[in-house]
N, C-alpha and C positions, 0 to 999 in steps of 0.2 A: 398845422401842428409843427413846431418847430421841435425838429431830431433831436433824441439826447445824446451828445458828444459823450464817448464811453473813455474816460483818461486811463492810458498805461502805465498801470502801476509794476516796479519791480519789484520783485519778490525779494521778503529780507531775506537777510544769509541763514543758512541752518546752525540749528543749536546743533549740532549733532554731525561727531564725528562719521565717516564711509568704515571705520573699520575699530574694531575692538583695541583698547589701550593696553601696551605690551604687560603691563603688572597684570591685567585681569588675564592674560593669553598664558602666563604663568603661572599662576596659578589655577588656571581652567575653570574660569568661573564667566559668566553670562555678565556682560558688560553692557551699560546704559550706554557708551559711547558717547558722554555728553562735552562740549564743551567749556572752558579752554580745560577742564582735568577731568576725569572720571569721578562723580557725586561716590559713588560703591567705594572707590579706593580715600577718597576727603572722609567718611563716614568710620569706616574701619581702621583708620590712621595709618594708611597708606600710604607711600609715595607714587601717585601716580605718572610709569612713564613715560606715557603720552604716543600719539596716533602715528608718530614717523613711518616712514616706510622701512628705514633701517633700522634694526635691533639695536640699542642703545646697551651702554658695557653694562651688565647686570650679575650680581652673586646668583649661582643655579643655586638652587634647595638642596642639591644632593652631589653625590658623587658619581661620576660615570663607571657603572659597573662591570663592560666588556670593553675589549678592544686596546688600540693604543693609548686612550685617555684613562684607563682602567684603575680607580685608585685615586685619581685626582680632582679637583674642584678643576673649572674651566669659565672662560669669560667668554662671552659673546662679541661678536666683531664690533665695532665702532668706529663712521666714518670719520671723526671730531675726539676723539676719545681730548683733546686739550683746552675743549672748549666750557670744558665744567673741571675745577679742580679737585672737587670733592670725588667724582666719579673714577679718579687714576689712582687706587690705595697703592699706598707703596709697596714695593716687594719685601723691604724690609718688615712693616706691621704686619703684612700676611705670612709671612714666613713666622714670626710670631704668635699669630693666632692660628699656625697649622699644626706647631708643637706643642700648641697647648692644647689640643685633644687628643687622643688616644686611640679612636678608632674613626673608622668612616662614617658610622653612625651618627655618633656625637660631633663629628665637625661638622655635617650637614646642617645638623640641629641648633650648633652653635652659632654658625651663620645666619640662621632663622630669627635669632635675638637681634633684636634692634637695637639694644642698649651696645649690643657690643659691636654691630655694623657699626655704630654712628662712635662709639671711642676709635675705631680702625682707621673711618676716613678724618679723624680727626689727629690721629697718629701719621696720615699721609701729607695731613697741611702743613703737620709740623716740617715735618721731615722736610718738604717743599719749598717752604720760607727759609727753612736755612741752608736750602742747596749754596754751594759754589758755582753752579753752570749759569745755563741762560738766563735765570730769572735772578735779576740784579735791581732792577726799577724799584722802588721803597714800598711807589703804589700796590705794585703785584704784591710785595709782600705782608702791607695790611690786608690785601683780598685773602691773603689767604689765612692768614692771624683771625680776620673775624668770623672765616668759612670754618675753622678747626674752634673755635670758641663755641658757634651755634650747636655742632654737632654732643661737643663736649658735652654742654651742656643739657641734650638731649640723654645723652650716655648717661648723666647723675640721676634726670628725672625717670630711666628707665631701671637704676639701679637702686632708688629709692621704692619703687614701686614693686620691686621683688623683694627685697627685705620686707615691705610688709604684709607681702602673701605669704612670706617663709616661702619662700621659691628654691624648691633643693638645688637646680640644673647645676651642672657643673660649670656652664659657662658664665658665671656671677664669678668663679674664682677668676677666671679668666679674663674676666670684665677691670679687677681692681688691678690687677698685674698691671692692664694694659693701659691703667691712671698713671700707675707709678712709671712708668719708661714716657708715656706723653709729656708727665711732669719734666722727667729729665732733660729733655729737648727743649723745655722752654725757654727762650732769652731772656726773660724776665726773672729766672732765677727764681723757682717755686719751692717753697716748702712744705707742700702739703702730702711730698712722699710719706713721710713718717706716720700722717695716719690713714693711708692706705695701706700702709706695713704694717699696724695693729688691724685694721680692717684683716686686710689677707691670715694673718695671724687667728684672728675667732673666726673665719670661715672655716681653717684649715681644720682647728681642734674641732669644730660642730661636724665636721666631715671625714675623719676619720676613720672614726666608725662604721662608715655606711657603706654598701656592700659596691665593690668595684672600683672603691677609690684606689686599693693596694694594684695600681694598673700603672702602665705609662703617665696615664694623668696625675694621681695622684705623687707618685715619685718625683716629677718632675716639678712639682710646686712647692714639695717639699722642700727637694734642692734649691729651689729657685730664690725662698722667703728667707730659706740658712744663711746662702751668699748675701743678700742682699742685706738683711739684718745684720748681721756681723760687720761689714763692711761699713755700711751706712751708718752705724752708731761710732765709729772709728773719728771720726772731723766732726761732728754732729755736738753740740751743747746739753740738747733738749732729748734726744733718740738715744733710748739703750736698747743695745739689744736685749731679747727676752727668749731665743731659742732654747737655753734653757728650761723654761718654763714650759717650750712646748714639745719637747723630745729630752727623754732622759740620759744618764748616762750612757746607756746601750745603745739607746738610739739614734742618739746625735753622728758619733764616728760613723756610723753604719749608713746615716744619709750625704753627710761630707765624703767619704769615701764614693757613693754612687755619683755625687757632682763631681769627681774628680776626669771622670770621662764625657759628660755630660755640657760641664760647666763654662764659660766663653773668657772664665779667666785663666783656669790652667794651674790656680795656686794647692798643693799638696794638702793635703786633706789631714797631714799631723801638724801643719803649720796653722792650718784656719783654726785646729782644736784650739790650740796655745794662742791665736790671735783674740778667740769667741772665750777664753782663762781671763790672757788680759782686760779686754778689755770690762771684766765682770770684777776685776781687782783681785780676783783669786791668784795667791803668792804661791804658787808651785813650782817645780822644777824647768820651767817653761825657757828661760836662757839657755841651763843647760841642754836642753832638749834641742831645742834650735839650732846650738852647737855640734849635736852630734847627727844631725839630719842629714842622709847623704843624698845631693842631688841627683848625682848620675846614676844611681841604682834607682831611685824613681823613676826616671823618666825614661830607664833601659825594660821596664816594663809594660809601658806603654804599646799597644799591638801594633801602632805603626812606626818599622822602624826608622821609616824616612824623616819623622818629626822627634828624634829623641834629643841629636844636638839643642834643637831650637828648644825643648821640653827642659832642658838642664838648663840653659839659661835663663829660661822664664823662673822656673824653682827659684835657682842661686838671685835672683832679684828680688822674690818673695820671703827669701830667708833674709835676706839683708835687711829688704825694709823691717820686716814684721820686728829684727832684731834693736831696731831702733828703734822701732816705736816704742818696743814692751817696756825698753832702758825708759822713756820717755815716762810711759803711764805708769809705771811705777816706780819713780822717785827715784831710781837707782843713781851710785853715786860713781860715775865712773870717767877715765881717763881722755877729754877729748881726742887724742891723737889715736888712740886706739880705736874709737866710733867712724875717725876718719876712713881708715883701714877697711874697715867696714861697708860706708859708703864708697868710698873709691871702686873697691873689688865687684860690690854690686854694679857700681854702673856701669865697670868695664863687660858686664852680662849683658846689662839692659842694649847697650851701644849696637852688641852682635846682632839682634835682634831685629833685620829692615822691615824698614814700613808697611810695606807689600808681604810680607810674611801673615799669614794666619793665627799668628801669636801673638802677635805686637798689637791687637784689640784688645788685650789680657794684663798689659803692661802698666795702665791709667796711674792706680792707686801705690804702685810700689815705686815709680815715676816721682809719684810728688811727695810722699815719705821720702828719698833719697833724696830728692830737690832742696826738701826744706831744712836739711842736715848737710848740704856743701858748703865747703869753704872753699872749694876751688875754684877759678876762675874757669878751668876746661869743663871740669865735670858741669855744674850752671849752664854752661851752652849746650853738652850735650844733651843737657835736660828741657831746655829752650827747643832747641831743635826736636824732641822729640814731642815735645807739646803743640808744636808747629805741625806734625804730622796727625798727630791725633787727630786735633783742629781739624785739621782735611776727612781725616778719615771718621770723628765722629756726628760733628757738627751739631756740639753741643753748648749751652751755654757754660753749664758746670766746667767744661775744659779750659775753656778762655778765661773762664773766672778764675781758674788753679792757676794759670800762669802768669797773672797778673800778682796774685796773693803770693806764688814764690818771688816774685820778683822783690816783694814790698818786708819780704821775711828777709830778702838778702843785705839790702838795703838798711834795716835796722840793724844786722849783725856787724855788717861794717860798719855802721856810723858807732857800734856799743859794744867794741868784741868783747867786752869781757861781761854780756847780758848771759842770762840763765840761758841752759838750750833748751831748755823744757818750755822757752818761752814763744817756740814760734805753733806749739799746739796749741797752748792757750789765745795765740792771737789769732788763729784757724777759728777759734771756738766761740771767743768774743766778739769777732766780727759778724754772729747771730744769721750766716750766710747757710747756714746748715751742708754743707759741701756733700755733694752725694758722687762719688767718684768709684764705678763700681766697674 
């Protein structure tokens, strides 16, 4: 009887992770451990973070309640935190999405939305593609243009899907806020702020009403939708403002007054009134107002005194512009050389104002209103130069695109000085760029 030869077979590899997937470990839930992802977390539309041995950067659920963390959201260590881009949100959009809620509660919770994790790490590709540092390669910068598009795009289909639950949470405001400033980053030059500025606009009014919006949160988006609508409808074709429409007489001062501490422009809160007049075409006393506006008693009010110089300057830049524009938007009929005066005086403000200052992030929009109003040879550079700075400091496309458009506003007045001046708005407005310069 011939033996039967028993062949050694090796054993396949295991479907199955040695250790629970850190998403399931956080949430304290019983894991399949399956390979190459966790089935449980694939089912529940999870990201699962997989079996490493090291905790991967992860958002906690919650806030730490004792100790020296007490108060704050915290990340978990990360051996590679450079090895996934999506995974390094920038400080900037967290700092963003930490003001936009009001208590510990609600940022925990806010965090918990997926729609609004995935606009956050899509606010960090942005941010990341258009650094100035290490990342210079074109390649890196499509990685990260298509990683900030997927997530985007997550972000819409999670935002779509709570409007048709009527999802009250307050992190849906939060959500289109954080459309609108992605938008602005974009190199592409998007116009699709304007209707997340009516979006934020019917959240705000269906919200209202409802008990605990009169908090930190709700103030703060209040202000937030004022500034930006006002501003934004200013270079804009197609965008009016409508704040109007959505705070009345009493209430509009009352919310521009609380942005006036609040707000990252710094512009005076009876100036934006008469900016949010003009630009609704309402003929009021709005010159002369602006005439008798005194900087330096605003900004000697201000509770720190160490920032009042730099506060009267930023004002006196804001009265200047706002002063030329209003002459612009309504048809006023008045004496070049005296407008000069105007401009001149503003930018010898703007100029005091260095880069490195905490105020010079506030300066964008009154910058390229006194830009597009020089005749000077000096004054133009100093407005170059400071567009140059921005550039650095915002890294956005709308900057580089304003300094191209002054450039192109200056160029036609020389080649036609004796063209309308009213004419470099309407070339602002024609050129369908929607300028969002906020």
């Amino acid at each position: 009887m011939v033996p039967m030869i028993r062949q050694q077979v090796s054993s396949p590899p295991s479907e199955f992770a040695s250790r629970p997937c850190w998403t399931c470990r956080q949430r304290r839930v019983v894991c399949d451990t399956r390979l190459p992802h966790c089935v449980k977390c694939t089912k529940s539309g999870r990201e699962c973070l997989g079996y490493g041995e090291k905790k991967p950067v992860i958002w906690v659920t919650g806030m730490a309640s004792r100790g020296k963390m007490a108060g704050r959201t915290t990340f978990a260590p990360n051996s590679n935190s450079n090895s996934n881009p999506s995974t390094n949100a920038n400080a900037n959009a967290v700092a963003v999405a930490a003001a936009a809620s009001p208590s510990p509660e609600n940022f925990g919770k806010s965090l918990m939305n997926e729609a609004l994790r995935h606009v956050i790490i899509a606010l960090s590709a942005s941010h990341r593609r258009n650094s100035n540092g290490a990342i210079t390669l074109s390649s890196r910068k499509r990685e990260f243009m298509l990683d900030g598009l997927v997530h985007e795009q997550k972000a819409i289909k999670g935002l779509r899907e709570a409007i048709a639950k009527n999802d009250q949470h307050e992190a849906i405001v939060a959500l289109v806020l954080l459309f609108i400033w992605n938008d602005a980053l974009q190199q592409e030059g998007r116009q699709s702020w304007r209707y997340h500025l009516h979006a934020m606009r019917a959240l705000i009014n269906s919200r209202r009403n409802t008990p605990g919006w009169n908090s930190f949160f709700g103030n703060y988006f209040e202000e937030t939708y004022a500034i930006l609508s006002i501003f934004g409808s200013t270079l804009s074709k197609h965008y009016q403002s409508d704040v109007c429409e959505v705070f009345n007489e009493s209430e509009l001062p009352v919310v521009l007054t609380r942005a006036e501490g609040s707000s990252w422009t710094g512009c005076p809160a009876e100036l934006l009134q008469v900016l949010c007049d003009v630009n609704r075409g309402v003929e009021t006393e709005s010159l002369t107002l602006i005439d008798k506006f005194n900087c330096s008693q605003w900004a000697a009010k201000h509770h720190e005194t160490a920032s009042v110089i730099m506060r009267t300057h930023l004002a006196e830049a804001y009265r200047g512009a706002i002063s030329v524009y209003a002459l612009r938007v309504l048809g006023r009929d008045v004496v070049r050389e005296n407008v000069s005066l105007v401009v001149g005086r503003a930018i010898s403000h703007l100029r005091q104002i260095p880069a490195e200052d905490t105020h010079f992030k506030g300066i964008l929009w009154p910058a390229f209103v006194l830009g597009a109003e020089s005749t000077d040879p000096v004054h133009r550079a100093v407005i170059l130069e400071i567009f140059q700075n921005l550039s650095r400091l915002l890294q956005t496309w709308a900057v580089n695109q304003a300094a191209i458009i002054l450039q192109e506003i200056w160029s036609n007045a020389d080649q036609q000085p004796s063209i309308n001046p009213q004419s470099w708005l309407k070339h602002v407005r024609d050129k369908g760029l929607e300028l969002f310069l906020v």
